[in-house]
C-alpha positions in Angstrom: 175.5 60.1 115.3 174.4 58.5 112.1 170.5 58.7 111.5 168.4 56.1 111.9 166.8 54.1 109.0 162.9 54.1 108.2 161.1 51.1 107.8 160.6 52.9 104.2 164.5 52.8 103.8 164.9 49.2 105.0 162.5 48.0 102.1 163.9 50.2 99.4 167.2 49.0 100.8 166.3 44.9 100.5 164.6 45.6 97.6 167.5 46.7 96.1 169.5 44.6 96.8 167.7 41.9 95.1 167.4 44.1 91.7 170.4 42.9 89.6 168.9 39.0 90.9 166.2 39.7 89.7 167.6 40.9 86.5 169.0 37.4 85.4 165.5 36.0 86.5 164.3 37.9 83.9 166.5 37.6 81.0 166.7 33.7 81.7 163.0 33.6 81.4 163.0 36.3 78.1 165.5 33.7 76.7 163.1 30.6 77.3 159.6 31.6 76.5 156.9 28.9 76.2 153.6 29.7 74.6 150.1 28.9 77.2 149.7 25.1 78.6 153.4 24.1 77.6 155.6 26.4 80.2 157.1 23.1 81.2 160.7 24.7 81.6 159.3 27.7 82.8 157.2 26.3 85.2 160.4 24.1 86.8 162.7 27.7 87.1 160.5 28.7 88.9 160.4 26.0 91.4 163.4 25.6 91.4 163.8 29.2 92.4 161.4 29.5 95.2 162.7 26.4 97.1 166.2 28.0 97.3 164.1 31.1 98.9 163.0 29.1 101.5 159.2 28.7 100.2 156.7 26.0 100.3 155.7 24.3 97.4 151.9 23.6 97.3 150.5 20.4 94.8 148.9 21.1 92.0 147.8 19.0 89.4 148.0 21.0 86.7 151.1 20.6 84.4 152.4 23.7 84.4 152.2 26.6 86.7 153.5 26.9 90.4 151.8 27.7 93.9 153.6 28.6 96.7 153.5 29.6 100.0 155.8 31.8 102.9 154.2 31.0 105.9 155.3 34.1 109.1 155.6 33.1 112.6 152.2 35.2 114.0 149.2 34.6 112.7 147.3 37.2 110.6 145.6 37.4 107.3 146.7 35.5 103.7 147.7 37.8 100.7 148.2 36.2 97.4 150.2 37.6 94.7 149.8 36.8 90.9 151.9 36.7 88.3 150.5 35.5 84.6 153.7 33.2 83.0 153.2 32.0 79.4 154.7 34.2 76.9 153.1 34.6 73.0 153.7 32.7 69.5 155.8 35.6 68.0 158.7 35.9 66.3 160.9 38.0 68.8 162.9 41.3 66.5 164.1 42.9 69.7 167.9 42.4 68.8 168.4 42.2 72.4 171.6 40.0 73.4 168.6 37.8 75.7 166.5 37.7 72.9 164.6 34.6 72.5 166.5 31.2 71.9 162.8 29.5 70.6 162.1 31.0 67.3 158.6 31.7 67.2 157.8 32.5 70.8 158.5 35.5 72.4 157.8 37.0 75.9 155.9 40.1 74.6 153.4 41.1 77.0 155.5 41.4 79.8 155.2 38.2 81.8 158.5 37.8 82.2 159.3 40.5 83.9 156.1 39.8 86.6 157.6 36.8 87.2 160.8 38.3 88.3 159.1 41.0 89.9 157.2 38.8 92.0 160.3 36.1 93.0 161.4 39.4 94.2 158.7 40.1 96.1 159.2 36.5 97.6 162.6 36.5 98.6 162.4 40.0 100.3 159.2 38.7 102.1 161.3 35.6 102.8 164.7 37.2 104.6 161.8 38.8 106.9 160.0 35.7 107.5 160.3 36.0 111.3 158.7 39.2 111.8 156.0 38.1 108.9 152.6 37.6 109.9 150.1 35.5 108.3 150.7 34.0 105.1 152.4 35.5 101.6 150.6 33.3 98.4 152.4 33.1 95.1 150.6 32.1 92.2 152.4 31.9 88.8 149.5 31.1 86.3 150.0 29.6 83.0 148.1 30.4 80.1 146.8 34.1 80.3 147.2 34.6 76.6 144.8 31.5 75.8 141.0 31.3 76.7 140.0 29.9 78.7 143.0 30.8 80.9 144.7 29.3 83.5 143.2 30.8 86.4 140.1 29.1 86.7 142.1 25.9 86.8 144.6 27.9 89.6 141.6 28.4 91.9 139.9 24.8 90.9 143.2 23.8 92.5 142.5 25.8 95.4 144.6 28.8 95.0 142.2 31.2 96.9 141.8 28.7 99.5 141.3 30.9 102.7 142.6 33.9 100.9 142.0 37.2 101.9 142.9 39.5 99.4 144.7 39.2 96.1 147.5 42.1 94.1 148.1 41.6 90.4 150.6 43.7 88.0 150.8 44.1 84.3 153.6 46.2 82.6 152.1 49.0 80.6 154.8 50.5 77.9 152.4 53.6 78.1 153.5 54.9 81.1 157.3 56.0 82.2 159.5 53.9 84.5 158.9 54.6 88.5 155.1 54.9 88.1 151.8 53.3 88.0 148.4 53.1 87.1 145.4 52.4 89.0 141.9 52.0 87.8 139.0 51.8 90.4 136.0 49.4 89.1 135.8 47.9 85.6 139.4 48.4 84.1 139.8 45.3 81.6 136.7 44.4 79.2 134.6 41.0 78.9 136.1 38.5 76.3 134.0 36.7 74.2 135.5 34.5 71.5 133.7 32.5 69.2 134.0 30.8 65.9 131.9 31.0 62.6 131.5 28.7 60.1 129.6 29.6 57.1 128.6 26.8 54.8 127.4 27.1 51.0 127.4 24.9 48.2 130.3 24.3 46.0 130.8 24.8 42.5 132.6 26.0 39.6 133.7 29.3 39.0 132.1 29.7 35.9 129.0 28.6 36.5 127.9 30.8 40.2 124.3 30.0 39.3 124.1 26.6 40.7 126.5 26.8 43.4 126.0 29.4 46.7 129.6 31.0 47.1 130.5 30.9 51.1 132.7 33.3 50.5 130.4 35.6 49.4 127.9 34.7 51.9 131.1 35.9 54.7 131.7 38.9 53.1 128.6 40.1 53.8 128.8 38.8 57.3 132.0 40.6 58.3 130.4 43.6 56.9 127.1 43.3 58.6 128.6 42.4 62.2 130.8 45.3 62.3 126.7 47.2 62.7 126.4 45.2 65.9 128.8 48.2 67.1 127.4 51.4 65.3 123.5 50.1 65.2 122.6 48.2 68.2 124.2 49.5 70.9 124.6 52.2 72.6 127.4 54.5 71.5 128.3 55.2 75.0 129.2 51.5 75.2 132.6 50.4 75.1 132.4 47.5 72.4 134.5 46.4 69.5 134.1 43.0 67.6 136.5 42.2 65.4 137.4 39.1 62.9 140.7 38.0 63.4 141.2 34.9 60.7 139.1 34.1 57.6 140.1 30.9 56.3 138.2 29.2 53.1 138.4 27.9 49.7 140.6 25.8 47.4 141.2 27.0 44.2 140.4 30.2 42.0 138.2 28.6 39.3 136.2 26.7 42.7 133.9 28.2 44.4 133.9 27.7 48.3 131.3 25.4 49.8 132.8 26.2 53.7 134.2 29.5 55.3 135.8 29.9 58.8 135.8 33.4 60.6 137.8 33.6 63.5 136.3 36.4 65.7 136.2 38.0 69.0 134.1 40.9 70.9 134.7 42.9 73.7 132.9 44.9 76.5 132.6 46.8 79.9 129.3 46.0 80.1 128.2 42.6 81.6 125.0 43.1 79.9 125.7 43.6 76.9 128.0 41.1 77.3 125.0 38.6 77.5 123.6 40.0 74.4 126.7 39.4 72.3 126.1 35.6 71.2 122.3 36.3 70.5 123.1 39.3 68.0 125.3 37.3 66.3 123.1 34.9 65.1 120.2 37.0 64.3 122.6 38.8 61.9 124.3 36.0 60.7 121.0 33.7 60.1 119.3 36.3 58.2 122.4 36.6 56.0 122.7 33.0 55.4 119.0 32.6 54.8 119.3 35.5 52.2 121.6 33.1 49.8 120.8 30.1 50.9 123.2 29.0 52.9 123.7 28.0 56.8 126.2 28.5 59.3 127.6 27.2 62.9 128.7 29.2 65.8 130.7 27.4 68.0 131.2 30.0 71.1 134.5 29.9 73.3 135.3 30.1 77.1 135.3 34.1 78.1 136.8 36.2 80.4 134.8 38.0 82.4 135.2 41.5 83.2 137.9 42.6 85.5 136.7 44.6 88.4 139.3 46.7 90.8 138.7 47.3 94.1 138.5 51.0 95.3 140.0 50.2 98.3 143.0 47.8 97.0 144.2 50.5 94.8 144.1 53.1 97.5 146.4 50.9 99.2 148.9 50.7 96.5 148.5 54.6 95.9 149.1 55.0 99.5 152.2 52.9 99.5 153.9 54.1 96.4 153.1 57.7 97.2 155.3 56.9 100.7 158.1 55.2 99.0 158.5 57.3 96.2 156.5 60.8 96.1 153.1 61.9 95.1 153.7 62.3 91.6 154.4 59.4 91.0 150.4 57.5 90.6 148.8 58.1 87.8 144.6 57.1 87.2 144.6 55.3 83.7 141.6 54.4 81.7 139.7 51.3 81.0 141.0 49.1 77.9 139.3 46.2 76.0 142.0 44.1 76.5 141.2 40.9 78.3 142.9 39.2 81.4 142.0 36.0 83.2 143.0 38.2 86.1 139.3 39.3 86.6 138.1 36.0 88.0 139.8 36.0 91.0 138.3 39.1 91.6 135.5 37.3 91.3 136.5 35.5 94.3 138.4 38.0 96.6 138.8 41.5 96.6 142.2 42.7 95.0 142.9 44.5 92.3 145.8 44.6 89.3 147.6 47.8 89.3 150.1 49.0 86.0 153.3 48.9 86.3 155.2 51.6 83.7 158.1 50.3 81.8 158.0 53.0 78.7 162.0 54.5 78.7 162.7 55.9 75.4 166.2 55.7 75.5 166.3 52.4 75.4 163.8 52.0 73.0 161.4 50.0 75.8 158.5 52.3 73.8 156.7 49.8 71.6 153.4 48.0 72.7 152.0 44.6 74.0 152.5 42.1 71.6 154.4 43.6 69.4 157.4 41.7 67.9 160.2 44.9 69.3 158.7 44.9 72.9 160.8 45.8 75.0 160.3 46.4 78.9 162.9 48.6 81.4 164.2 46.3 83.6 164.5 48.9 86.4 160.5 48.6 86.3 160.9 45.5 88.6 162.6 47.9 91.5 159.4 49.7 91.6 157.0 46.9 91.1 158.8 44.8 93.9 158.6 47.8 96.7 155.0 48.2 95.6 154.2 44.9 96.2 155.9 44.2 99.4 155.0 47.7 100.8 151.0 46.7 99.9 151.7 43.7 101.3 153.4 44.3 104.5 150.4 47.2 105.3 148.0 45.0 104.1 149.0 42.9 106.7 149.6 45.5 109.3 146.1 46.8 108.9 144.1 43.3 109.5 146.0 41.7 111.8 
């Protein structure tokens, strides 16, 4: 007599089943990145693609990005699963036979392989649709990369509408294929961008005593920010402000009237988080005033901070430990990377869990948003059970 087969081994069976699918999802999507607000073509694969599976496309009127639904035949609770889909404005050096066919863009970060990990997740969910209860939400945001993000617009657009609870991933090259990463409470840090413009009085090069050099003037401001960090906060706070782009004069025998600093801070701590902006100036006006010159601070839409809940990740623990041992969940520490992710937790309790893809052998061992990313495509296999298995108990447990 043969045994019978666990709910555990029909999943892990389906799932699969779906893997090598899911596989030419991927590399279809690797080959055709589009940078935030422009994943036109990305954004009709996907469609495309989730009305073969059966699901319901929900209007948007956004340009890009997708919501859809799988409605089961009992009633019960809605679960909405995210997955980010614009890729970066990089110059792909992967060597990979599915590297990127648009020079200059490049699908380093890994949203490629959510999106394939969650169509996955959709057409298991899918050949299971009559024993399904409540309702399975896919949204595929566009726009993570770019404040202010796309999900604001995504939940503007009624994306959360009667939602329940909400499961994110994010592929972390840090940690080995077949496990994850969970994080209870603040896991990704408060993003606060904002522009600088620092503007003296132009001149010749030879003759600094009539002029009030803005470049001078911004050296002294990049070097007096960076005390923000060591003078007026507490060391115990996470924090790190950084200048990403100086842009400003003309000519070496001109001395620059105008200066442009690109910059960016982040935090774990909402309150210091409100402080940011206000530091900033102080420092920055008392430069200026110094030599004579004046500035504008044009501050940027943010991302607040992204909060897990507890109970989420004990759910995806709980699951992945069932499916695929105990050693397999591993607690990871806060970053100061930023993800749009946080506000729908803002919303609804979820939580984003990481999903390992580091496999040295294949050289999937280099980090976000570097140019020779590269993710192990077996990573979807366990990112698909996860999610199914969390949503399928999720389910179970409320209904």
């Amino acid at each position: 007599m043969s045994k019978p087969r666990t709910p555990h081994a029909e999943l892990l069976s389906s799932t699969r089943a779906w893997h090598q699918r899911q596989v030419k999802w991927r590399r279809h999507l690797h080959r055709h990145p589009e940078i935030a607000n422009q994943e036109v073509r990305t954004t009709a694969f996907l469609k495309k693609e989730l009305k073969r599976l059966g699901l319901k496309i929900l209007p948007l009127k956004m340009k890009t990005g997708v919501l859809a639904e799988l409605k089961g035949k009992q009633p019960g609770p809605t679960v909405a699963i995210r997955s980010d889909i614009d890729a970066l404005p990089l110059l792909e050096e992967t060597g990979l036979p599915y590297a990127s066919k648009n020079r200059g863009r490049m699908h380093a970060c890994g949203h490629d392989i959510h999106m394939a990990t969650v169509l996955g997740v959709a057409a298991v969910l899918a050949g299971c649709r009559d024993e399904l209860a409540g309702i399975a939400r896919f949204i595929f945001q566009p726009a993570e990369e770019d404040p202010p993000g796309g999900a604001r617009f995504m939940i503007e657009e009624g994306a959360l509408d009667k939602v329940d609870t909400i499961f994110g991933l994010h592929v972390d090259p840090h940690l080995p294929t077949g496990t994850i990463g969970v994080c209870d409470g603040p896991m990704m840090a408060m993003v606060c961008n904002f522009d600088l413009v620092i503007r003296g009085r132009g001149g010749h090069a030879a003759r600094p005593q009539y002029a009030v050099d803005a470049i001078v003037v911004a050296a002294e401001v990049v070097e007096s920010l960076q005390k923000i960090v060591s003078r007026n906060v507490d060391p115990a706070t996470p924090l790190v402000l950084t200048i990403g782009r100086i842009e400003g004069g003309t000519a070496r025998n001109v001395i620059a009237d105008r200066v442009k600093l690109v910059c960016t801070a982040r935090t774990l701590s909402t309150e210091f988080g409100k402080k940011i902006s206000r530091l900033v100036q102080r420092i920055v006006g008392g430069v200026c005033r110094a030599h004579g010159a004046g500035f504008e601070m044009s501050e940027l839409a943010a991302y607040p901070i992204l909060i897990n809940d507890a109970a989420t990740n004990g759910l995806y623990a709980d699951v992945f430990r069932s499916l695929f041992g105990n050693k397999r969940v591993r607690r990871v520490e806060p970053v100061l990377g930023g993800e749009d992710f946080a506000c729908y937790l803002q919303k609804v309790p979820g939580a984003m869990l990481r999903l390992g893809v580091r496999n040295r052998r294949i050289g999937a061992d280099k980090p976000w948003h570097s140019s020779k990313f590269i993710a192990d495509e077996e990573a979807m296999y366990y990112g698909t059970a996860l999610l199914i298995g969390s949503t399928l108990k999720y389910i179970e447990d409320h209904t």
